[in-house]
C-alpha beads as a LAMMPS data file, in Angstrom:
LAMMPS data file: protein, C-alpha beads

224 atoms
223 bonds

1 atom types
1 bond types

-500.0 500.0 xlo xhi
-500.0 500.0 ylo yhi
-500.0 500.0 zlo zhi

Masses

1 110.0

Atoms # bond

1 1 1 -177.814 323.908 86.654
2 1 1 -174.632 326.067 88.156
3 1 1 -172.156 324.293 89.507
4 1 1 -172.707 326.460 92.903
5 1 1 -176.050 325.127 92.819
6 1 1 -175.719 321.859 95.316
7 1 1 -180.034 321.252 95.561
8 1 1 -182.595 322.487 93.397
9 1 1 -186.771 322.081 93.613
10 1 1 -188.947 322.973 90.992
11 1 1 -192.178 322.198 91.333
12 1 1 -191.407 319.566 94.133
13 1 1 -194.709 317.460 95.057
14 1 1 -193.963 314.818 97.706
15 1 1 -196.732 312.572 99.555
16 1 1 -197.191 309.418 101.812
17 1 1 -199.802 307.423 99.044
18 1 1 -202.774 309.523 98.628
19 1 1 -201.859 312.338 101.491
20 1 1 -199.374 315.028 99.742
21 1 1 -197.212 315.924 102.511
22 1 1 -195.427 319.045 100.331
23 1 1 -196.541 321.083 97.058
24 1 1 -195.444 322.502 93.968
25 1 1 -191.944 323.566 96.386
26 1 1 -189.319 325.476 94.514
27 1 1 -185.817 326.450 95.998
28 1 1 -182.208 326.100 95.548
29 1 1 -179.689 325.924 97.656
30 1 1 -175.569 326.910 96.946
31 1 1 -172.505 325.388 98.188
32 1 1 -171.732 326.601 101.460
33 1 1 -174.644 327.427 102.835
34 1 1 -176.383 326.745 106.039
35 1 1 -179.968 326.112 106.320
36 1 1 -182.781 326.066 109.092
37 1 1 -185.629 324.160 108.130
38 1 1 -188.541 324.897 110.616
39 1 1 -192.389 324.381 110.764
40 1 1 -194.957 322.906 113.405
41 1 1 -195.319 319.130 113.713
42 1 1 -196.296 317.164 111.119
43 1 1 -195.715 319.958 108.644
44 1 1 -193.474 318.090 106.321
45 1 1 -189.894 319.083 107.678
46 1 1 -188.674 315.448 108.058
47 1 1 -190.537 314.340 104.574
48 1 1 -188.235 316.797 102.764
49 1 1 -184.704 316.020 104.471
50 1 1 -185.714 311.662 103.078
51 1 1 -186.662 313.223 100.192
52 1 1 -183.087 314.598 99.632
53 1 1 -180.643 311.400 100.225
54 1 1 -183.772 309.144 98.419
55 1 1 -185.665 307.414 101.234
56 1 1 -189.195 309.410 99.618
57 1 1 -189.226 310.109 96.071
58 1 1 -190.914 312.968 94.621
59 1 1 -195.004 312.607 93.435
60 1 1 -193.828 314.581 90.793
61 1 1 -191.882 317.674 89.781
62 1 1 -187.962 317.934 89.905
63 1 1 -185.706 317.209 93.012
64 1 1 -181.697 317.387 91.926
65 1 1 -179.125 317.019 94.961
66 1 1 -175.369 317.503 93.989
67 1 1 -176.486 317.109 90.386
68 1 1 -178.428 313.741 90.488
69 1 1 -181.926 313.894 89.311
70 1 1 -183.884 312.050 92.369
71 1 1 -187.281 311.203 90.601
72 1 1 -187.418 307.704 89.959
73 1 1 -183.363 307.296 90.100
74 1 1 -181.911 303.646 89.907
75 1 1 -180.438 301.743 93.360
76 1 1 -176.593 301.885 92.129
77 1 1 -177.057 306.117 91.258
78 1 1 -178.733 306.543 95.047
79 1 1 -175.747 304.607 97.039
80 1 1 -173.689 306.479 94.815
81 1 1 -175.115 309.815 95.893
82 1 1 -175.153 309.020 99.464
83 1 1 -171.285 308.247 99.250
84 1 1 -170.966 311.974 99.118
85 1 1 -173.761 312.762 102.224
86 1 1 -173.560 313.206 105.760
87 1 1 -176.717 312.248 107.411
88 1 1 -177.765 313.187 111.346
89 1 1 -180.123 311.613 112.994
90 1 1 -182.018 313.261 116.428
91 1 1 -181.742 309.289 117.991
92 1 1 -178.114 309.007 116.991
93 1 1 -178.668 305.711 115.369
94 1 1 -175.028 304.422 116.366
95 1 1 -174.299 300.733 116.717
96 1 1 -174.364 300.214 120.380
97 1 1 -172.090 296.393 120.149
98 1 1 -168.982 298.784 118.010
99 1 1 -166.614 301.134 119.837
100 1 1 -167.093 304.534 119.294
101 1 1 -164.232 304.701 116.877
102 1 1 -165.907 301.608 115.047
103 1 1 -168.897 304.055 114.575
104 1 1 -167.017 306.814 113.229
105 1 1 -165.071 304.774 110.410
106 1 1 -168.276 302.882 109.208
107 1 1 -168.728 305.396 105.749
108 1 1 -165.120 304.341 105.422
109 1 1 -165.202 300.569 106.215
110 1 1 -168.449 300.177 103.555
111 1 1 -166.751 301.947 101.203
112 1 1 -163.476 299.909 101.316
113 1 1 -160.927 302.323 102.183
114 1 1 -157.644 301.013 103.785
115 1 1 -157.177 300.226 107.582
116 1 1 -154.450 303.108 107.482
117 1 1 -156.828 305.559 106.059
118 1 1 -159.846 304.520 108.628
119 1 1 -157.084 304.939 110.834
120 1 1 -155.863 308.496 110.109
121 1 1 -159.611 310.020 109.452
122 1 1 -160.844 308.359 112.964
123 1 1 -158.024 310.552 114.454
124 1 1 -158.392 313.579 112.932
125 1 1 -161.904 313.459 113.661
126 1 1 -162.126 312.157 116.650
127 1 1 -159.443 315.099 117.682
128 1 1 -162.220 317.680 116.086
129 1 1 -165.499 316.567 118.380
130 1 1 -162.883 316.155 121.381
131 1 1 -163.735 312.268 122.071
132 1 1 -159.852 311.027 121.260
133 1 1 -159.887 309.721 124.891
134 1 1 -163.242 308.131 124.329
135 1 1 -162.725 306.041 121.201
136 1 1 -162.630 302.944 122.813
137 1 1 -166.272 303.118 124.665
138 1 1 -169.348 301.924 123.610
139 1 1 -172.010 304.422 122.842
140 1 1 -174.491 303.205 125.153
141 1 1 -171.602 304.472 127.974
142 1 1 -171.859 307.915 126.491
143 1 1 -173.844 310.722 127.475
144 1 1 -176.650 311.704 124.707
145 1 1 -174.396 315.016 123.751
146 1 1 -170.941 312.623 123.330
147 1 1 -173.517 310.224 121.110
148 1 1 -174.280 312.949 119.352
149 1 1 -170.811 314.036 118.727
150 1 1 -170.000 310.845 117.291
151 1 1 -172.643 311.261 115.255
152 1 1 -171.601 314.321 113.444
153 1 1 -168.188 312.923 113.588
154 1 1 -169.645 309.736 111.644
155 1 1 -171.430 312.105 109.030
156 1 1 -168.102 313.851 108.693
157 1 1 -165.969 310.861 108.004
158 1 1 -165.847 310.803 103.927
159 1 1 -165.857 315.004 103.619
160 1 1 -169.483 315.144 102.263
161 1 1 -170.512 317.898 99.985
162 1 1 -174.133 318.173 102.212
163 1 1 -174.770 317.281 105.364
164 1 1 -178.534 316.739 106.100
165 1 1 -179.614 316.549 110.184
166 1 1 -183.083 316.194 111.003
167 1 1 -183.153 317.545 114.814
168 1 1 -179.690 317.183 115.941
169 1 1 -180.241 318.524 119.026
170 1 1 -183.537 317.675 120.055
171 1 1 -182.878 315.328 122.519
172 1 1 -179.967 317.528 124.164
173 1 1 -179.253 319.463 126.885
174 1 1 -178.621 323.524 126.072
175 1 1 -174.564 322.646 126.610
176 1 1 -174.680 319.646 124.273
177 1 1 -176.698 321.064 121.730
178 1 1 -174.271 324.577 121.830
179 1 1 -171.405 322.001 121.062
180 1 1 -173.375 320.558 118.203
181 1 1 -174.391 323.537 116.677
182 1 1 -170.744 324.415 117.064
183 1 1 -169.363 321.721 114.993
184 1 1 -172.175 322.164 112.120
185 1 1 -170.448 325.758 111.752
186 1 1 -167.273 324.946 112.054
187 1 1 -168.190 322.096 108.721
188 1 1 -169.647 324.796 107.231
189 1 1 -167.308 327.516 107.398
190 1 1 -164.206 325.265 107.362
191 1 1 -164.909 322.829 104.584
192 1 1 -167.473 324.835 102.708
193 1 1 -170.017 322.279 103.495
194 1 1 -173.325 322.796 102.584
195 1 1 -175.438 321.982 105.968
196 1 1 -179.139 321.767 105.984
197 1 1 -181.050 321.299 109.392
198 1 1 -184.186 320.328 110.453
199 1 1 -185.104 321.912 113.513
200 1 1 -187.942 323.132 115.864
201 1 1 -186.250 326.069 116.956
202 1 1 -182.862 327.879 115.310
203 1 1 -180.545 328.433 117.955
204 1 1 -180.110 331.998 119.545
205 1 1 -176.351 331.139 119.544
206 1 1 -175.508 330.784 116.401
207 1 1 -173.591 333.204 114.378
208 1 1 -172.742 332.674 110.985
209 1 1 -175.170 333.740 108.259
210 1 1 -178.104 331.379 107.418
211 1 1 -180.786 331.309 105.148
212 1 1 -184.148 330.239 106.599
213 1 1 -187.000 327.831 105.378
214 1 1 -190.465 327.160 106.378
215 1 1 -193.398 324.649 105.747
216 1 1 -196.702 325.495 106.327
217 1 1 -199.537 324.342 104.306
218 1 1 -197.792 322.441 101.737
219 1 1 -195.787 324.878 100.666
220 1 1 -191.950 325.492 101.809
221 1 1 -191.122 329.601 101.822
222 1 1 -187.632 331.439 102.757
223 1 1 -187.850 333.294 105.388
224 1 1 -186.273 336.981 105.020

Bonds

1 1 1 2
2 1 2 3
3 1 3 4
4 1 4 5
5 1 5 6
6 1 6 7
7 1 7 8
8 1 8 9
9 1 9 10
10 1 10 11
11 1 11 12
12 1 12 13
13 1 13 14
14 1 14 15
15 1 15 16
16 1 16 17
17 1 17 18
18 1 18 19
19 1 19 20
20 1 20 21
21 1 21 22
22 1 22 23
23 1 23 24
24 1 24 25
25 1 25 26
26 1 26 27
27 1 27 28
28 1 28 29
29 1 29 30
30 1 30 31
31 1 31 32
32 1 32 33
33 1 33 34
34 1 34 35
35 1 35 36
36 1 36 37
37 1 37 38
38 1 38 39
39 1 39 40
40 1 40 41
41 1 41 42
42 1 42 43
43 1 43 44
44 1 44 45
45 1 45 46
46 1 46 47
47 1 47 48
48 1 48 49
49 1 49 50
50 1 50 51
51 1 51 52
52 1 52 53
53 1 53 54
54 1 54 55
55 1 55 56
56 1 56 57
57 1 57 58
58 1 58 59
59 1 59 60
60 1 60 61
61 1 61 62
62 1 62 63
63 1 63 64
64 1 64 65
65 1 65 66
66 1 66 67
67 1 67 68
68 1 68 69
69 1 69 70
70 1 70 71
71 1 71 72
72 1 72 73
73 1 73 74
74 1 74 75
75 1 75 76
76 1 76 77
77 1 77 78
78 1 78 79
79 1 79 80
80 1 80 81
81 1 81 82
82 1 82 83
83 1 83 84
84 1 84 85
85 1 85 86
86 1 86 87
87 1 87 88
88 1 88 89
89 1 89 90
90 1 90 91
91 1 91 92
92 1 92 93
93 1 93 94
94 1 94 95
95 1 95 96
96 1 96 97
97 1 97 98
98 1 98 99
99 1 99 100
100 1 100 101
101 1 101 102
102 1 102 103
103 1 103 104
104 1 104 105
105 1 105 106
106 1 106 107
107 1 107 108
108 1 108 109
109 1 109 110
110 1 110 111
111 1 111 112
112 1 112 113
113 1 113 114
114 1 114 115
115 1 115 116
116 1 116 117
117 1 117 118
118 1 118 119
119 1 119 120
120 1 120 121
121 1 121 122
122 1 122 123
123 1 123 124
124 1 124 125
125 1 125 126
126 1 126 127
127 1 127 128
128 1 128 129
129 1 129 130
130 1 130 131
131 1 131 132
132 1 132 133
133 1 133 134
134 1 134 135
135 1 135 136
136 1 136 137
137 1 137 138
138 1 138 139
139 1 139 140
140 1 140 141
141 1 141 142
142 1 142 143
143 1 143 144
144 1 144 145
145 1 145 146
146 1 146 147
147 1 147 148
148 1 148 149
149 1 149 150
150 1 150 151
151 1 151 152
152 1 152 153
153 1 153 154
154 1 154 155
155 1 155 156
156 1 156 157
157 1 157 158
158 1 158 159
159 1 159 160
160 1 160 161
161 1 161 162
162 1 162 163
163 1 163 164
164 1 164 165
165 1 165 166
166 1 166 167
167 1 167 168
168 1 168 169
169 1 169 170
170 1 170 171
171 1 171 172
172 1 172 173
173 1 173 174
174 1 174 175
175 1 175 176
176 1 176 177
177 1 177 178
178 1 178 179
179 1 179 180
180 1 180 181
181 1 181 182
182 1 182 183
183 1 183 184
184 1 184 185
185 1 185 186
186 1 186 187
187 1 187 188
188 1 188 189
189 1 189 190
190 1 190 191
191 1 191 192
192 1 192 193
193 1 193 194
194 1 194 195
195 1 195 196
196 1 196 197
197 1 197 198
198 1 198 199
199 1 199 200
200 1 200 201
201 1 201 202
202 1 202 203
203 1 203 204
204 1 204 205
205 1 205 206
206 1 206 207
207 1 207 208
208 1 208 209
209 1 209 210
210 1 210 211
211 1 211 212
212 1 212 213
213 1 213 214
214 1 214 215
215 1 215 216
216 1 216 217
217 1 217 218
218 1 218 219
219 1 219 220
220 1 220 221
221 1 221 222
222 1 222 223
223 1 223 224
C-alpha cells in the first residue's frame, strides 16, 4: 500500500450479527484529504466511521487505516492506532466534572506526556478554537458550539494523522456549525490532516476541495 494511502477497503463487509450493515465496499482514501460521508438514516454512515478506529470489526474483507490491518487486530495494536486519531463525536462526549482545559489535554494526560507539554499544547490550541478565556469553565457552562469547539480542540491535541467526526454539527446552530466546519479545514489544509465526516448534509459553505461518499444499499460509492 502507498505511503499516501492513509485508509484502504477492499471488499469491506461489516454487520451487527446476522444483519450486514455494509457490502463488498472498496475505497481509499490519501493523506490530506477531506471527506463527506452522507446517506439516509440507518444507511450505515456511523457503522463505517467505528469500523475505522476498531469499535466494529469487519465480517470479512480488508479494512487498513494508517497501515494497520483492522480485521481481527490485537487490543495493544488498536490503542496503538488510536494514539494517532482524532475522534468527534455529534454529543461532544466531554467530561462535564474537568475544566475545559482538563478536556483538551486528556489524549495527552493518558498518554503520559509532561505537565509542561499538556501545558504548551492546551495553549496553542486553546488559542486556535478561540476559548483561551474559557479554559477554566466546565463544559456543562458552555454553549453546544463552545462544547463542540473543545471537542475538535480535544481531537486535535496529539496532531493525528485522521480525524474521524460522525455529525459534528448536528446538534448546532448555522453560526456554530460554520465555526466547526471552519476549524476541520483549517486541520486539513494546515496540517495535512486527513478529515473524514459523517454528515447528513455537506455544508454550502465550505470551500476547499472534497471528495464525496455515499451509502445506499450496502454499498458505499464516490460521488463525482
Amino acid at each position: 500500500m502507498s505511503n499516501n494511502i492513509i485508509i484502504s477497503a477492499s471488499n469491506l463487509t461489516l454487520s451487527y450479527g446476522n444483519t450486514e450493515i455494509i457490502k463488498d465496499a472498496n475505497f481509499s482514501i490519501k493523506k490530506g484529504e477531506f471527506i463527506f460521508i452522507t446517506g439516509p438514516s440507518g444507511s450505515g454512515k456511523s457503522t463505517l466511521l467505528k469500523s475505522m478506529y476498531g469499535q466494529i470489526q469487519p465480517t470479512s474483507g480488508s479494512l487498513i487505516v494508517g497501515g494497520v490491518e483492522l480485521e481481527n487486530i490485537n487490543n495493544r495494536k488498536l490503542r496503538e492506532l488510536r494514539t494517532h486519531l482524532g475522534i468527534i463525536f455529534q454529543d461532544y462526549k466531554l467530561i462535564n466534572e474537568w475544566s475545559v482545559k482538563k478536556n483538551v489535554i486528556l489524549p495527552l494526560m493518558i498518554a503520559g506526556y509532561s505537565i509542561d507539554v499538556q501545558d504548551t499544547q492546551a495553549e496553542r490550541l486553546l488559542k486556535h478554537v478561540k476559548l483561551t478565556e474559557l479554559k477554566d469553565r466546565f463544559p456543562l457552562q458552555l454553549s453546544g458550539g463552545e462544547q463542540q469547539r473543545v471537542g475538535v480542540a480535544r481531537a486535535l491535541a496529539k496532531n493525528p494523522f485522521l480525524i474521524l467526526a460522525d455529525e459534528p454539527t448536528g446538534n448546532l446552530d448555522e453560526y456554530s456549525s460554520n465555526v466547526i466546519w471552519d476549524l476541520m479545514e483549517n486541520a486539513c489544509e494546515q496540517l495535512h490532516t486527513t478529515v473524514l465526516v459523517v454528515t447528513h448534509k455537506i455544508p454550502t459553505i465550505f470551500s476547499r476541495p472534497y471528495r464525496h461518499f455515499i451509502i445506499e444499499s450496502k454499498g458505499v460509492y464516490e460521488v463525482h
